[in-house]
TIZAMI-345438 format. One line per 4 residues: their letters; for each residue x, y, z of N, C-alpha, C. Coordinates in nm, 4 decimals, always signed. Layout:
TIZAMI-345438
A	X Y Z X Y Z X Y Z | ...
//
This chain:
TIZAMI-345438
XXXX	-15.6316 -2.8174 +6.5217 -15.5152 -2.7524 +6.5785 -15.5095 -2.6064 +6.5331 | -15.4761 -2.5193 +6.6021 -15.4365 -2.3876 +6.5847 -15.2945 -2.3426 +6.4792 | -15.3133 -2.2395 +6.4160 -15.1860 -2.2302 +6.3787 -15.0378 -2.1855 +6.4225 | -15.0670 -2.1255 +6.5632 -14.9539 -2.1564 +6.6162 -14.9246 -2.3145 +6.6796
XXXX	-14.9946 -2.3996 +6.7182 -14.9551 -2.5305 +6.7615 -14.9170 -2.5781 +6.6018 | -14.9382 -2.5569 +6.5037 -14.9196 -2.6333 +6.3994 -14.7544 -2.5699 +6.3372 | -14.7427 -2.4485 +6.3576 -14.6010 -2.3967 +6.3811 -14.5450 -2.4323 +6.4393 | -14.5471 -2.4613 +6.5875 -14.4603 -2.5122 +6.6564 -14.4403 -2.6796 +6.6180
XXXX	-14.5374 -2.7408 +6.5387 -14.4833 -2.8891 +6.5687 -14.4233 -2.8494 +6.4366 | -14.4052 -2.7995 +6.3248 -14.3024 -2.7613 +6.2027 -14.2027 -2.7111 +6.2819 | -14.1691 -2.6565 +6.3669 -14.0644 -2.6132 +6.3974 -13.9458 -2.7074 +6.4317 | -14.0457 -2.7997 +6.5149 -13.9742 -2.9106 +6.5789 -13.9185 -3.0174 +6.4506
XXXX	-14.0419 -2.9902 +6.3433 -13.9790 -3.1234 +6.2592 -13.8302 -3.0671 +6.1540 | -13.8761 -2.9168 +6.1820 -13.7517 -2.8690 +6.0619 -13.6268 -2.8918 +6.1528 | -13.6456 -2.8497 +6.2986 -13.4773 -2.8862 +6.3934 -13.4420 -3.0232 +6.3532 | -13.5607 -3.0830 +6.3464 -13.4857 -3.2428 +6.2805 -13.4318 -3.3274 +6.2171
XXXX	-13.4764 -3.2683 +6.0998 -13.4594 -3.2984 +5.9662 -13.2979 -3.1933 +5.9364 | -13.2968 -3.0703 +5.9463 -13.1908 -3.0188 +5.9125 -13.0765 -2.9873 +6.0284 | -13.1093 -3.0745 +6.1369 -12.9678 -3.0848 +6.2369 -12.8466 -3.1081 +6.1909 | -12.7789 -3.0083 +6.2047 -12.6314 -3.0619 +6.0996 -12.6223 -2.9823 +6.0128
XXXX	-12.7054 -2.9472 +5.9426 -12.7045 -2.9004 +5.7735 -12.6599 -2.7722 +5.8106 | -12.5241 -2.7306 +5.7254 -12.4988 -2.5927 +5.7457 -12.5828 -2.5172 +5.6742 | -12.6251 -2.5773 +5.5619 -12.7076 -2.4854 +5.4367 -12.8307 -2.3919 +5.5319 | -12.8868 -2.4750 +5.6190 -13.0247 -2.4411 +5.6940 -12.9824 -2.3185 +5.7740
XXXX	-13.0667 -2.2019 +5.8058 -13.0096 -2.1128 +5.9378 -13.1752 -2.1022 +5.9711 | -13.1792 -2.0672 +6.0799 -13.2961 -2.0188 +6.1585 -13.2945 -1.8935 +6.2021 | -13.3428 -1.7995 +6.1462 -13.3183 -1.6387 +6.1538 -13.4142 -1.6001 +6.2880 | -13.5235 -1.6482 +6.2888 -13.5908 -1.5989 +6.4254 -13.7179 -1.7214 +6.4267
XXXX	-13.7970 -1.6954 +6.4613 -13.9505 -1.7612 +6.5347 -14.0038 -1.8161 +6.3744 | -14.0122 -1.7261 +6.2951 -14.0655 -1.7429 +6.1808 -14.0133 -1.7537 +6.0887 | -13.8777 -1.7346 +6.0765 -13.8345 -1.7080 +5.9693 -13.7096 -1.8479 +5.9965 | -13.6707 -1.8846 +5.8159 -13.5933 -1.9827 +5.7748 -13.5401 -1.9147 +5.7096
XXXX	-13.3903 -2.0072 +5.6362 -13.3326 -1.9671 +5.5342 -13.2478 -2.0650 +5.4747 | -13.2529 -2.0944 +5.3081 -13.1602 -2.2136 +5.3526 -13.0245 -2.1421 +5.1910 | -12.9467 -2.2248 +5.2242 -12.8284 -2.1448 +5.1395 -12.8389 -2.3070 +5.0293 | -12.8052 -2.2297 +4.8886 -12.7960 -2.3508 +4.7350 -12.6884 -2.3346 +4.6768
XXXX	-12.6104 -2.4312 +4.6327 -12.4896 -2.4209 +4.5612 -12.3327 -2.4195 +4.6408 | -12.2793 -2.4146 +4.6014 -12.1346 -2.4126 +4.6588 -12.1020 -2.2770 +4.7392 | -12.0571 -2.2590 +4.8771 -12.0218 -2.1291 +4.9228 -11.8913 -2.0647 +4.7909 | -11.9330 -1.9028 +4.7427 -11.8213 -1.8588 +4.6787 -11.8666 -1.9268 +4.5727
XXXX	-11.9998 -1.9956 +4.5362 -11.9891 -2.0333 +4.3738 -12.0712 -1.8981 +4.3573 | -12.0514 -1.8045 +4.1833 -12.1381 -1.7435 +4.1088 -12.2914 -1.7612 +4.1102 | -12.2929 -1.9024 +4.0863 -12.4645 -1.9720 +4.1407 -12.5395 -1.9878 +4.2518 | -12.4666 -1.9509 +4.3260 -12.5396 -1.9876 +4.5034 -12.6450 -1.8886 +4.5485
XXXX	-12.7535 -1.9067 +4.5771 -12.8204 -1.8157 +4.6521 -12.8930 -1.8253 +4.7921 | -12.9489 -1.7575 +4.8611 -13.0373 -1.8061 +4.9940 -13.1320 -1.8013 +4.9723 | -13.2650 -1.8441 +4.9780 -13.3774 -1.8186 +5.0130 -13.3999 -1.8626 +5.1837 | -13.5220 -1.7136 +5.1479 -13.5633 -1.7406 +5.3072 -13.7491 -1.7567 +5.2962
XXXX	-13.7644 -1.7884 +5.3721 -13.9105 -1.8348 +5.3813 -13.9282 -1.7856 +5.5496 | -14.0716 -1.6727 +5.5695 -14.0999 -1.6188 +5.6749 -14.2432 -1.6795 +5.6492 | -14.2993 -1.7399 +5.8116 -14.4170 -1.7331 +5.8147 -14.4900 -1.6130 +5.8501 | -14.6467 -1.6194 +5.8571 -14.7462 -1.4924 +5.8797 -14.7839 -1.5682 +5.9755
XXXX	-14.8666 -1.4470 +6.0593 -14.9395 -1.5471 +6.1841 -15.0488 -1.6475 +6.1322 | -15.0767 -1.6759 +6.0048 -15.2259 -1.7456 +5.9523 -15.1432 -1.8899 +5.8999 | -15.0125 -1.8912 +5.8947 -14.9157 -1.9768 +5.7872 -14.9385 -2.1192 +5.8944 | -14.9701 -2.1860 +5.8561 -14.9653 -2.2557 +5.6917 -15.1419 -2.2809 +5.6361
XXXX	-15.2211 -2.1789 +5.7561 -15.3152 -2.1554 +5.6155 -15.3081 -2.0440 +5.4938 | -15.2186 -1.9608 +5.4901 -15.1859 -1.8776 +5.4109 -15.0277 -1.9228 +5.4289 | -15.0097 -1.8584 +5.2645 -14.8653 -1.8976 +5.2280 -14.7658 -1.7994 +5.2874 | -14.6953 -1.8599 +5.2993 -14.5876 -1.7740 +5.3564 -14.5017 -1.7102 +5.2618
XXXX	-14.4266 -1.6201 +5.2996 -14.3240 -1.5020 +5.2480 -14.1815 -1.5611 +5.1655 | -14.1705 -1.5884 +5.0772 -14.0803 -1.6341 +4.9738 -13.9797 -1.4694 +4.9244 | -13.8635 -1.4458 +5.0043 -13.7628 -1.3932 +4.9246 -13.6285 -1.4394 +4.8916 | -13.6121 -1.3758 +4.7980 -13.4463 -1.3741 +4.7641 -13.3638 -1.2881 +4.7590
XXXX	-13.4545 -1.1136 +4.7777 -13.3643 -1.0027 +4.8618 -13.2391 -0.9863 +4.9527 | -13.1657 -1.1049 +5.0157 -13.0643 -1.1520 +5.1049 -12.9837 -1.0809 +5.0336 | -12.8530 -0.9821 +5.0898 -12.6996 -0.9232 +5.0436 -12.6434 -1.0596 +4.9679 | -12.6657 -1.1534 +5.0108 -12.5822 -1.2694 +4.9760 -12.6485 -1.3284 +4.8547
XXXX	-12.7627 -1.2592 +4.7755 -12.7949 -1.2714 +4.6728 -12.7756 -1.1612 +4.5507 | -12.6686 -1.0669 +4.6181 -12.7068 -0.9236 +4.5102 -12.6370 -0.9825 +4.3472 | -12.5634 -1.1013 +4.3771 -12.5332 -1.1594 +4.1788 -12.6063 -1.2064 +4.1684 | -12.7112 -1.2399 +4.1951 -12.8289 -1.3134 +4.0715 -12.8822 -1.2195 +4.0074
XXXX	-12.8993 -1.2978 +3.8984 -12.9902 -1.1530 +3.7988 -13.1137 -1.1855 +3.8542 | -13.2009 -1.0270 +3.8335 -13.3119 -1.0232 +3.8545 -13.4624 -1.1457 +3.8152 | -13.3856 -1.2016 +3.6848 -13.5262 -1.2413 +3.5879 -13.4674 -1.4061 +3.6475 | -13.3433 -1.4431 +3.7378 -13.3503 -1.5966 +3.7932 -13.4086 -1.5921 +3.9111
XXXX	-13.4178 -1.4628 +3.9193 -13.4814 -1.4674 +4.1198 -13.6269 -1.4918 +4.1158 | -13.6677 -1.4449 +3.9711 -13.8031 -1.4432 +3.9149 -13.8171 -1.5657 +3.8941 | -13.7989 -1.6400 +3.8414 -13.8144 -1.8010 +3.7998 -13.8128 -1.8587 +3.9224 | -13.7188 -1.8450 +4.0292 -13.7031 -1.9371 +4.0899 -13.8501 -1.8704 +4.2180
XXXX	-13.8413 -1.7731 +4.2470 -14.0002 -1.7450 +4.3334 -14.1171 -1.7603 +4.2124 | -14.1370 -1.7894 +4.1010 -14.2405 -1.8493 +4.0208 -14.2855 -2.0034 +4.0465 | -14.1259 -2.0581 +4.0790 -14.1391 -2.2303 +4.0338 -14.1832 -2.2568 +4.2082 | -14.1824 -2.1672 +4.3033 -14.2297 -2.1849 +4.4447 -14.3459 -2.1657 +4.4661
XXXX	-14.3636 -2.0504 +4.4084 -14.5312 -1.9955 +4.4706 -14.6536 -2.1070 +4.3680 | -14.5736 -2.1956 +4.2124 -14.6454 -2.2455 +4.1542 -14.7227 -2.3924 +4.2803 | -14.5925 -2.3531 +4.3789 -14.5959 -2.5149 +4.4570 -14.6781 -2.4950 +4.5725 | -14.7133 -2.4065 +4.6165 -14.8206 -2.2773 +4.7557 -14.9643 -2.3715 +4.7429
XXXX	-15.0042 -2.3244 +4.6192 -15.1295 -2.3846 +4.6525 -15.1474 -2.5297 +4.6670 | -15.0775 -2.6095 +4.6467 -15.1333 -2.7520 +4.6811 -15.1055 -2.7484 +4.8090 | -15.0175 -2.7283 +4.8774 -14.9246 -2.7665 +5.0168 -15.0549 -2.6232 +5.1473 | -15.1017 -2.6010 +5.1039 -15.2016 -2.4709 +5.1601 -15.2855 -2.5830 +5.2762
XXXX	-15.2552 -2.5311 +5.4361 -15.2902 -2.6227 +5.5527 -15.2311 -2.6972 +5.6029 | -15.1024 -2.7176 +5.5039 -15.0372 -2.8513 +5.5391 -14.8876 -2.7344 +5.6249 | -14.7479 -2.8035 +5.6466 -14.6646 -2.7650 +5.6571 -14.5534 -2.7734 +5.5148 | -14.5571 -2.6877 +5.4997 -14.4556 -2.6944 +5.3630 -14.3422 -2.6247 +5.3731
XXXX	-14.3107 -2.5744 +5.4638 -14.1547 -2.5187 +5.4226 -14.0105 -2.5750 +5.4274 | -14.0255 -2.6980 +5.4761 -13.9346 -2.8296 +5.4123 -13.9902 -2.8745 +5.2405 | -14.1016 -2.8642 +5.2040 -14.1134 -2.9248 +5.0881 -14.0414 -2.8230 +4.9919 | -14.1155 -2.6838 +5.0359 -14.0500 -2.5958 +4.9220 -13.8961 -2.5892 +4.9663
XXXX	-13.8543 -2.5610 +5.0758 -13.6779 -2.5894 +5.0114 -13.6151 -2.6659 +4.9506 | -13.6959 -2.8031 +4.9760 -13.6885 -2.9297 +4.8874 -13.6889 -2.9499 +4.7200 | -13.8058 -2.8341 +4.7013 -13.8189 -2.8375 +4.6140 -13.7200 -2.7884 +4.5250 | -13.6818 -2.6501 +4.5745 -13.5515 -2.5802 +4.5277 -13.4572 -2.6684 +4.5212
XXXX	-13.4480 -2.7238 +4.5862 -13.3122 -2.8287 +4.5899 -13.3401 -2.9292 +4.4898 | -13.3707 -2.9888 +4.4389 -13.4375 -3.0637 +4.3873 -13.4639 -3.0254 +4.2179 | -13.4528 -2.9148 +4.1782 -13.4744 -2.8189 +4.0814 -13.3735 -2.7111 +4.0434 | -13.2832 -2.7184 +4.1170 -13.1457 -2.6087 +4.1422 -13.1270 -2.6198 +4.0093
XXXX	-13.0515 -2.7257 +3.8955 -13.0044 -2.6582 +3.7852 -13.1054 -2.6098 +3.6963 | -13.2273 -2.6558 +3.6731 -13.3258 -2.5915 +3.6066 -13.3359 -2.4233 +3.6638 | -13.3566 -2.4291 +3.7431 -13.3763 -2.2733 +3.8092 -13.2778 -2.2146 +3.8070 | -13.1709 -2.2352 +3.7747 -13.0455 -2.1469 +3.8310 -12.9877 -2.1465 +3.6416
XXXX	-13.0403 -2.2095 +3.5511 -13.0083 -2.2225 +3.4318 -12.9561 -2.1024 +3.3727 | -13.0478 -2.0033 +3.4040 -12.9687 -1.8737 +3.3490 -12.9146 -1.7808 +3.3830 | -12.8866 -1.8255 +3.5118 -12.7243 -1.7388 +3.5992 -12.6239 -1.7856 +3.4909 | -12.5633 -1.6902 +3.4939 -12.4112 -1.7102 +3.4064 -12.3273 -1.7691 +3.5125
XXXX	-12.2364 -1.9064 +3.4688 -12.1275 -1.9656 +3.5855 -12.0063 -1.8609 +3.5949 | -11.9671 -1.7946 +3.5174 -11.8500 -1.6891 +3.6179 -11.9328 -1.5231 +3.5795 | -11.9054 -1.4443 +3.6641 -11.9350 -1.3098 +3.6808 -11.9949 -1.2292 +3.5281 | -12.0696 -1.1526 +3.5291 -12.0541 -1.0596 +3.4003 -12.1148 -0.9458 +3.4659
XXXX	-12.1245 -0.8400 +3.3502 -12.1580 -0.7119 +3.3547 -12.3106 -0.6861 +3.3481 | -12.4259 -0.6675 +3.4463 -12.5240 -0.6593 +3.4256 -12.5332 -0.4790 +3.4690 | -12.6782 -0.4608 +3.4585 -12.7105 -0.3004 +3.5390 -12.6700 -0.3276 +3.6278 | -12.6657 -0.4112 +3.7003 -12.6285 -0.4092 +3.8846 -12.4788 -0.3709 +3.8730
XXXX	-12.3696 -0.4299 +3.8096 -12.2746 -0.4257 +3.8257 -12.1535 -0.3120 +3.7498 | -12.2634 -0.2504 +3.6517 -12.2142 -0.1385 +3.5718 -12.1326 -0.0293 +3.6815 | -12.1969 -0.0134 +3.7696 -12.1008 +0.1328 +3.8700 -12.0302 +0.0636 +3.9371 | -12.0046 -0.0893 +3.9405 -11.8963 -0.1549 +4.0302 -11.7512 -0.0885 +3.9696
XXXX	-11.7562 -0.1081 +3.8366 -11.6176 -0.0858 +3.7469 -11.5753 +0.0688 +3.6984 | -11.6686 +0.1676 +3.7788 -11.6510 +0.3444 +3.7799 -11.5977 +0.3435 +3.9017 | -11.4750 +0.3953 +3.8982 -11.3704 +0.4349 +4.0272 -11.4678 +0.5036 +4.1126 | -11.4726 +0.4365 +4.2583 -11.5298 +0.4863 +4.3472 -11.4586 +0.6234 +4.4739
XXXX	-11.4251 +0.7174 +4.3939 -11.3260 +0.8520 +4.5202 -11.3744 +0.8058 +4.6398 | -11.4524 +0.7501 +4.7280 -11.4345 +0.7203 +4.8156 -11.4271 +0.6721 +4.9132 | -11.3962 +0.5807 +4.8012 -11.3303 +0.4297 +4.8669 -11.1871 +0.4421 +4.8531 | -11.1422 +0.5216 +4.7433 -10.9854 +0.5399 +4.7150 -10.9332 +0.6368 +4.7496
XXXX	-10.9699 +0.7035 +4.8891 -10.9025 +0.8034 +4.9661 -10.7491 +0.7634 +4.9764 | -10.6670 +0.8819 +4.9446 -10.5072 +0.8538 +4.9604 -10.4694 +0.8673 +5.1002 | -10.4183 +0.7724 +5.1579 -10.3780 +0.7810 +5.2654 -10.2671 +0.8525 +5.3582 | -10.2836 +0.9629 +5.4091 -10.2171 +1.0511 +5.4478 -10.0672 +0.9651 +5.5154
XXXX	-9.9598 +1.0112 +5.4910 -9.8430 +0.9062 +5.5606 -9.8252 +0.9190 +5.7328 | -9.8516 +0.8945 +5.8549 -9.8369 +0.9266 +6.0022 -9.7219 +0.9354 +5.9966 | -9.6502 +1.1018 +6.0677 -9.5259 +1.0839 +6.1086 -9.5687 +1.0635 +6.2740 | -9.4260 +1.0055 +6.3246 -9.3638 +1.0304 +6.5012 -9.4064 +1.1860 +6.4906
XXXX	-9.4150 +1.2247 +6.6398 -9.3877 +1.3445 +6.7161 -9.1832 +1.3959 +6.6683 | -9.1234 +1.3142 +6.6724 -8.9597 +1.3610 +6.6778 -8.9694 +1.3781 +6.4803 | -9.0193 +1.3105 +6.4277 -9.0208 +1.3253 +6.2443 -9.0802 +1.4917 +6.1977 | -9.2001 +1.5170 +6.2766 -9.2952 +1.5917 +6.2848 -9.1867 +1.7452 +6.3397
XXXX	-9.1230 +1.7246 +6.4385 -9.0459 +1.8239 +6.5363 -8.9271 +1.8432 +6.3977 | -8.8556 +1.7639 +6.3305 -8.7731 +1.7710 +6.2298 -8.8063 +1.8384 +6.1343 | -8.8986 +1.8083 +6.0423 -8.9469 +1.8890 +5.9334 -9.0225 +2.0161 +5.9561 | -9.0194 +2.0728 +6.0908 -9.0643 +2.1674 +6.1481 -8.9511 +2.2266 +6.1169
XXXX	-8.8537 +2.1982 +6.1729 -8.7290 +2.2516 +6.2069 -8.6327 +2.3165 +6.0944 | -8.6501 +2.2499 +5.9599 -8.6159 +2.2686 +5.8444 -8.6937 +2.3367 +5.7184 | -8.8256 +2.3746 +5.8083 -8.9126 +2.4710 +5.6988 -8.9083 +2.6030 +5.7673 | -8.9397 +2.6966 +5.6979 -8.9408 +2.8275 +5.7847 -9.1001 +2.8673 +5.8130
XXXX	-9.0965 +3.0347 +5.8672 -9.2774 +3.0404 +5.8889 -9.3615 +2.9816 +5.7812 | -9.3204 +3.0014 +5.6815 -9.4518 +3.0011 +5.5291 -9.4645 +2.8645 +5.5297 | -9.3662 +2.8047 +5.5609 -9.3919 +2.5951 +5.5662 -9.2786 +2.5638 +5.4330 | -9.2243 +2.6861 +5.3473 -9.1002 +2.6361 +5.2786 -8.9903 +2.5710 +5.3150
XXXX	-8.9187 +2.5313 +5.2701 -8.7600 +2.5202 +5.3447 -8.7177 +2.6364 +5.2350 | -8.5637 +2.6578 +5.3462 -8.4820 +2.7636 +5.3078 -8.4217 +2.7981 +5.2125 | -8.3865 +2.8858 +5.1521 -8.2587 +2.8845 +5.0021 -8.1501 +2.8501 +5.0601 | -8.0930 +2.7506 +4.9283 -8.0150 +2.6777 +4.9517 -7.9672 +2.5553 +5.0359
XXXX	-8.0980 +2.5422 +5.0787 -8.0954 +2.4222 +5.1636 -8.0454 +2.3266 +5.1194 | -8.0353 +2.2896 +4.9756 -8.0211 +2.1352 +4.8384 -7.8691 +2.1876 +4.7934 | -7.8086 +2.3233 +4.8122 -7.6407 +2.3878 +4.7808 -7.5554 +2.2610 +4.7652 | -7.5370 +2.2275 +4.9421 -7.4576 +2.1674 +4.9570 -7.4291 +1.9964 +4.8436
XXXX	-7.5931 +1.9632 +4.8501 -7.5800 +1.8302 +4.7354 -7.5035 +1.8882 +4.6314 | -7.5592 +1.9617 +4.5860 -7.4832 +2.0044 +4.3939 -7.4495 +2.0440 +4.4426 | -7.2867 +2.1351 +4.5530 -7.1585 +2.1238 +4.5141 -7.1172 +1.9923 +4.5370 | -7.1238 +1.9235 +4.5743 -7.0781 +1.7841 +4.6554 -7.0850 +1.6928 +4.4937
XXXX	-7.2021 +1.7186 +4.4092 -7.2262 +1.6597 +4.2972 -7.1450 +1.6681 +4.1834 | -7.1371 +1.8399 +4.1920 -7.0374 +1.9012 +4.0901 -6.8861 +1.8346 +4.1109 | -6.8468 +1.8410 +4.2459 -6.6840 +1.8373 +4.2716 -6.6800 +1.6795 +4.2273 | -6.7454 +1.5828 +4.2225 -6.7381 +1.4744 +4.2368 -6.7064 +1.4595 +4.0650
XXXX	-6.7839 +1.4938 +4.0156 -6.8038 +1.5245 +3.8355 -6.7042 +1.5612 +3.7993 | -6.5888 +1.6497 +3.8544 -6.4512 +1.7017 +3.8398 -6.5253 +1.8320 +3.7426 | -6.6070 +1.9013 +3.7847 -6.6301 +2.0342 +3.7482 -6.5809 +2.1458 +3.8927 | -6.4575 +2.2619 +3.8278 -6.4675 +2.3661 +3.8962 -6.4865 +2.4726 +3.9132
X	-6.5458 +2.4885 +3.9947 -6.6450 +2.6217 +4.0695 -6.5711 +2.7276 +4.1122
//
């Protein structure tokens, strides 16, 4: 068999096996992905697995680069594409990209052992906690056209308001105080 006929009958067996499974996505022709751990857990990550046109006589493309992986530390993403590619060469001709997700699955707390279970401070996350200016743009307040026509109306050319515009409060303040003027 060719390796595209041998792709296509993996294709067919992975629609089968993971019908249902939300974890599974099918990104395109070649490419898989399957999601580990609880959605919103600290521990969860995706791997995706892309074939080459030679796959599954050559191994296919093992990442964990996904946005939806940027909390794992670097040195678990390492373990866990170590404990995969250790699994490449036996499965080499065959179809394996059910075994290796399997495998992950199958191995999740060993591999995932040294993710920390709630958040911490790594290099990645050091400039999360430096105020970002601009993201924290102050938001200018929208007036109406008639709000806009008002405070027009009460500043003069320079954009001041007038002397004595505030008079009338402090006498109104004073008389009230029983001070006379």
């Amino acid at each position: 068999m060719s390796n595209k006929e041998l792709q296509e009958e993996e294709l067919e067996v992975l629609h089968s096996i993971y019908d249902g499974d939300e974890s599974f996505k099918q990104v395109n022709e070649t490419t898989f992905q399957y999601k580990y751990g609880e959605e919103g857990n600290h521990r969860s990550f995706v791997m995706e697995i892309s074939w080459t046109a030679d796959y599954p006589k050559q191994s296919p493309n093992i990442k964990l680069d996904a946005f939806y992986n940027k909390h794992i530390l670097s040195n678990v993403k390492e373990t866990i594409k170590n404990s995969v590619a250790e699994q490449i060469p036996d499965l080499i001709g065959c179809a394996m990209t059910y075994t290796l997700f399997e495998h992950v699955k199958e191995n999740y707390p060993e591999l995932i052992s040294e993710q920390p279970e709630v958040p911490s401070l790594n290099q990645n996350d050091e400039d999360k906690n430096q105020p970002d200016v601009s993201k924290k743009k102050e938001k200018k307040e929208q007036l109406t056209k008639n709000q806009k026509r008002k405070m027009y109306e009460r500043m003069n050319a320079a954009g001041e308001k007038p002397r004595g515009y505030d008079w009338v409060d402090i006498i109104k303040h004073l008389s009230q105080s029983g001070v006379q003027t």
